[in-house]
KOLVO-81540 format. One record per residue (C-alpha): x, y, z. Coordinates in steps of 0.001 Angstrom, whole numbers, plus 500000, padded with zeros to 6 digits. Layout:
XYZ/...
This chain:
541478493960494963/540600496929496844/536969496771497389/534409493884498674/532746491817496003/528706492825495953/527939489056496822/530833489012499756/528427492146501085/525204490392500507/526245486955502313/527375489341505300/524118490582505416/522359487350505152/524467486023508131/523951489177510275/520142488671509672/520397485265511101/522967485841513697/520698488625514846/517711486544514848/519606483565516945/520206486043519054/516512487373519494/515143483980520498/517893483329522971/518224486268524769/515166486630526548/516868486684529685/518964489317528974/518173493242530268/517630495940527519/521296497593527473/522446493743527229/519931492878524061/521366496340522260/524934495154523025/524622491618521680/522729493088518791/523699496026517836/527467495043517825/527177493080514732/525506495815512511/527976498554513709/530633496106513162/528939495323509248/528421498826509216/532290499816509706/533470497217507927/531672498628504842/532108501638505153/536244501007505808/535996499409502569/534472502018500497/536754504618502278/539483502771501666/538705501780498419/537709505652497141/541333506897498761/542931504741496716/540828505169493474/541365508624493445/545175508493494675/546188505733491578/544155508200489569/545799511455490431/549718509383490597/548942508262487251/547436511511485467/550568513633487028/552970510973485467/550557510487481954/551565514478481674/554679514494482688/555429512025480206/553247513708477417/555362516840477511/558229515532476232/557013512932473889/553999514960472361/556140517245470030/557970514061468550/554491512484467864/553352515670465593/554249513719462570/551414511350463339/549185513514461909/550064512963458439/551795509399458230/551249505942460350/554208505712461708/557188507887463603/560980508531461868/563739506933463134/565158510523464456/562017510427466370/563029507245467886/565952507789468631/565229510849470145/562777509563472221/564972507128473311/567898510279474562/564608511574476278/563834508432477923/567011507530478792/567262511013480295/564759511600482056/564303511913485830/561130509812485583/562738507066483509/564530504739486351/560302504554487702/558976503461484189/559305500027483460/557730500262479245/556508503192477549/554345502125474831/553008504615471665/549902503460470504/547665504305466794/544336503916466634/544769500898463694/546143499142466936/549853499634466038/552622500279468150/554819502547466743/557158503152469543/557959501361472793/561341501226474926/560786498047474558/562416497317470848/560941494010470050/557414495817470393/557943498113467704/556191497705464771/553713494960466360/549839495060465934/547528493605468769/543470494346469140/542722497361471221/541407496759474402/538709498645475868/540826500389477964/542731501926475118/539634502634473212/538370504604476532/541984506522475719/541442507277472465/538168508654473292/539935511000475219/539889509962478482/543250509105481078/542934505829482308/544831504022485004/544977500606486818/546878499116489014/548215495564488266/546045494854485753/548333493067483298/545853490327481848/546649491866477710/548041489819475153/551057492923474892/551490492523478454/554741489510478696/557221491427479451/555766493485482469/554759490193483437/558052489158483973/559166491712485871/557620490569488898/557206493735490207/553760495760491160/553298498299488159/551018501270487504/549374501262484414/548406504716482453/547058505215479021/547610508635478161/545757510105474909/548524512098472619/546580515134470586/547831516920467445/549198520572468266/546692523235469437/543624520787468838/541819518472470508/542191515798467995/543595512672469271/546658511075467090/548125508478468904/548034506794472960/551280506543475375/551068503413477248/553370503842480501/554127501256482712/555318502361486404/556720500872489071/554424501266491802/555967499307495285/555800503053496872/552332503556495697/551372499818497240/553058501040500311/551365503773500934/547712502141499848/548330499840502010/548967502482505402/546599504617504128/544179501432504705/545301500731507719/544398504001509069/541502504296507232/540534501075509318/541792501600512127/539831505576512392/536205503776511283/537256501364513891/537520503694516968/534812505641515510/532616502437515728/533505501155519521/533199505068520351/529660505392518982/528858501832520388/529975502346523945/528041505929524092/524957504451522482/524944501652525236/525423503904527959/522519505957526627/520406503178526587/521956501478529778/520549505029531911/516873504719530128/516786501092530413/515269500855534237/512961503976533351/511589501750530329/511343498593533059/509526501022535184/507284502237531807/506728498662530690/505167497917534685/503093501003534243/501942500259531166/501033496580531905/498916497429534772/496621500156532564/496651497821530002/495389494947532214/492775498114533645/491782498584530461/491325495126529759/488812494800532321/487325498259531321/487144496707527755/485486493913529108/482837495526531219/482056497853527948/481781494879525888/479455493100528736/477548496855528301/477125497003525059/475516493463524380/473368493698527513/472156497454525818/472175495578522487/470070493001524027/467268495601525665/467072497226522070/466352494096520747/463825493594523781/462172497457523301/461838496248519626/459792493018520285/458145494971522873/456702497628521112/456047495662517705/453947493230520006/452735496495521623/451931497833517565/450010494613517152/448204494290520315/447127498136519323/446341497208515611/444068494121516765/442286495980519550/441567499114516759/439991495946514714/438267493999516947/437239496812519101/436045500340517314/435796498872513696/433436496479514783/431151498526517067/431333500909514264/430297498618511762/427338497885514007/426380501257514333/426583501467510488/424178498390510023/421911500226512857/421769503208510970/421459501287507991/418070500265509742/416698503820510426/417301504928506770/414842502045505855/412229503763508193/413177507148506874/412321505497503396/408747504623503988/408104507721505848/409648509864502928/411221512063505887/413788513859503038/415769515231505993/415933512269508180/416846510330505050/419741512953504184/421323512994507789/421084509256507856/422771508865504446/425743511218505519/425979509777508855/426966506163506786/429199507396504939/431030509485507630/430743505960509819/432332503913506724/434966506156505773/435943506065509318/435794502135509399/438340502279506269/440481505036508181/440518502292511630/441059499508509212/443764501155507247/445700502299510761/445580498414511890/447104496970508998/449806499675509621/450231498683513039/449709494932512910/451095493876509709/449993490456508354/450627486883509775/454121486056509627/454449483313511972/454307480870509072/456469482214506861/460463482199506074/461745484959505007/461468484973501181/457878484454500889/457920486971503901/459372489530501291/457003487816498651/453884488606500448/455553492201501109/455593492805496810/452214491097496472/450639493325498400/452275496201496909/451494494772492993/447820494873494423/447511498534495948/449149500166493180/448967498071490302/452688497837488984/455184494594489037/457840493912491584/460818492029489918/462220489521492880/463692486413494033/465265484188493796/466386484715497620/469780483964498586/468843483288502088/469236479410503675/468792479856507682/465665480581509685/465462483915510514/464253485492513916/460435486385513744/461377490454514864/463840490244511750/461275489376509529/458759491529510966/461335494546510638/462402493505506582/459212493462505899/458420496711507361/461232497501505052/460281496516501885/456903497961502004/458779501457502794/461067500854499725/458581500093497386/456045502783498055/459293505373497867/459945503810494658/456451504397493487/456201507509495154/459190508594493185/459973506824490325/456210505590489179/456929502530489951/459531502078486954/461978498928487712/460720498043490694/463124494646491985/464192493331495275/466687490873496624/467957489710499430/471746487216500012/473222486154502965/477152486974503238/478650484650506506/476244486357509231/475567489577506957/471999489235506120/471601492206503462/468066493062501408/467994495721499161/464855497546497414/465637499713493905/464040501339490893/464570502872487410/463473506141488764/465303509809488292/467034509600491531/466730512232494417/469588513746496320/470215511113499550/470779513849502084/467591515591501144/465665512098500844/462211512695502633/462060512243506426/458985510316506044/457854508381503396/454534506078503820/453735505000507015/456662504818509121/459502507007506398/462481506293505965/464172507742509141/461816505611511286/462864502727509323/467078503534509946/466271503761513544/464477500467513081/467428499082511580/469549500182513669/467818499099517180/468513495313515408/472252496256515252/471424497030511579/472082499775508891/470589501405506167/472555503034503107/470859504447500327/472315505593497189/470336507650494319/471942508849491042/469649510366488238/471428507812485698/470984504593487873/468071505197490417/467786504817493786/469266501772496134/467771500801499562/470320498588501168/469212496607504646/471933495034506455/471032492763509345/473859490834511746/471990487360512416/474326486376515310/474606482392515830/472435481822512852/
């Protein structure tokens, strides 16, 4: 045969992958030019193997082709105008034969034909050289249907047909042709010549043709091999010098990587400080606004409180006017002190976990503005830092009075799942939605962008997400590092 089998190709492959791979592991030692040597020998060598193969194997494709469509007309000039009768009857006179057999006889070409067989398309051969053949039926072969489609076919020692015993037994390297015969001046096809050659010339020059073919791809190969190692052989020792360049800024930037990391947690660390700081700072300010003004307010209220009762029995009108205001003004500023401190200092946590944490949060919200919270239940089993809970709750209190702010308090629900150290809590509602990039800067008491920068001094973020179809989404999401 003259090509490689597809699973000859593939096993190649397979052991080249392997080779290469054997040669990976134990060539460590080995400079750069050396590794491309060792490995880049076997590909180029696959590679021109292959490629000699197909070369090789087109050349001679084409040449049997060409020898054997020159010889199919050649032969069909002669024998076409004693076929004509074809046309109208199934099988040839014996004038034709005989005359074919002067022509045969005769002809230059004849001492390089070994059988010349006339085929029909019932599978009859109505002529051959051969005289015992004539007159004998055998199935056509797919080859011969291929001819009486209307193409030339050739092939080289392919004698595997039942019709084929006598060119077996000549021993001999043959050319096979199948030549379709067409009726005069159309293209219709009326019989097929079936010419055996003798091909030792052709297998000669196949075979040098090969040779050079081979021996070409071959220098070709070594030539592009030696120049590609003596390109790489020159950059080697400025890639060793690269490499030792490289490894030192990478070990810098180790250490810078390193220091930033050290950086980072220490400024993650004073956030998280600043935080407790200033809610502690928020409390201390809340309890002192309590404890201190409220109260002394509240007395001044109950003073005044006396004075109107004097006012009363001395039916001073005026006094008892300026008295009455004065009360008022002094308990709508109580509620305004008392309001600010529960702002600041928001209620006991110390006690709680986080659910009921978030509980108390919607409790207190169901109370102010009369509408239901759907929650729970909380997907959250570890303790969670006190300045966590103090921030989430900060959080859902924002949520929910943006939800009844904007949506009127319509599907109002909460939730809150832990996802490995992800601790995530998210507020929604039924409401129409507003555009997130043009969602209030402040909302409440401390608005929504003091709540992301909340967040986000925790190592936290906040994503929100509104559509008028689905409502609006709060989303918390808290690291809890070595829960």
């Amino acid at each position: 045969m003259l090509h490689v089998d597809a699973l000859t190709i593939s096993e190649l492959a397979c052991l080249t992958m392997r080779l290469t791979t054997h040669l990976l592991k134990t060539a460590r030692a080995l400079s750069l030019a050396q590794k491309f040597l060792a490995l880049a020998a076997l590909p180029v060598g696959l590679n021109a193997f292959i490629m000699g193969d197909w070369v090789t194997t087109q050349v001679a494709r084409q040449t049997i082709h060409i020898k054997g469509a020159s010889t199919a007309l050649y032969v069909d000039s002669f024998i076409e105008p004693l076929l004509q009768e074809l046309t109208s009857r199934s099988a040839i006179s014996a004038q034709s034969t005989d005359r074919l057999d002067e022509l045969i006889a005769g002809s230059p070409v004849a001492r390089r034909i070994a059988t010349l067989k006339i085929w029909t398309a019932d599978g009859a051969i109505v002529y051959s050289n051969q005289p015992a053949l004539r007159g004998t039926r055998y199935p056509l072969t797919s080859t011969q249907t291929r001819a009486f489609d209307g193409e030339v076919v050739t092939e080289l020692d392919d004698l595997d047909d039942e019709e084929n015993i006598h060119e077996r037994t000549l021993a001999a390297p043959l050319l096979e042709i199948y030549a379709p015969v067409r009726q005069t001046g159309t293209e219709r096809i009326i019989a097929v010549a079936e010419i055996y050659e003798f091909a030792s010339e052709l297998k000669k020059t196949l075979r040098s043709t090969r040779l050079q073919t081979w021996l070409m791809v071959s220098a070709l190969s070594v030539a592009m091999l030696g120049l590609l190692f003596g390109i790489v052989a020159r950059g080697s020792r400025t890639i060793d010098e690269q490499r030792r360049d490289l490894q030192e800024r990478l070990r810098a930037q180790a250490r810078l990587l390193a220091e930033n990391t050290r950086l980072s947690t220490s400024l993650e660390a004073s956030h998280r400080r600043s935080a407790e700081s200033t809610e502690r700072f928020m409390r201390r300010v809340g309890s002192e606004l309590h404890d201190g003004p409220a109260q002394s307010i509240g007395l001044a209220a109950l003073h005044l409180g006396e004075l109107q009762d004097r006012f009363d029995e001395t039916e001073d009108t005026d006094a008892q006017a300026v008295a009455a205001k004065t009360r008022l003004l002094l308990s709508g500023a109580i509620d305004q002190i008392r309001s600010l401190a529960a702002g600041l200092a928001p209620p006991e946590l110390d006690g709680l976990d986080l659910p009921d944490t978030l509980r108390l949060a919607a409790r207190n919200h169901e109370w102010a503005t009369g509408t239901h919270v759907e929650h729970g239940p909380f997907a959250v089993p570890r303790e969670v830092p006190q300045l966590i809970k103090i921030c989430l709750y900060r959080f859902v209190q924002e949520g929910l009075n943006n939800a009844y702010r904007h949506a009127g308090g319509r599907g109002q629900r909460m939730a809150a799942r832990l996802d490995g150290d992800i601790l995530e809590v998210e507020v929604c509602d039924s409401g129409p939605g507003w555009e997130t990039a043009s969602a209030p800067a402040k909302s409440g008491g401390l608005g929504l962008s003091i709540m992301r920068d909340r967040i986000a001094s925790l190592g936290g973020t906040l994503s929100i997400e509104s559509d008028a179809s689905a409502g609006t989404r709060l989303c918390a999401r808290l690291h809890l590092k070595g829960g």
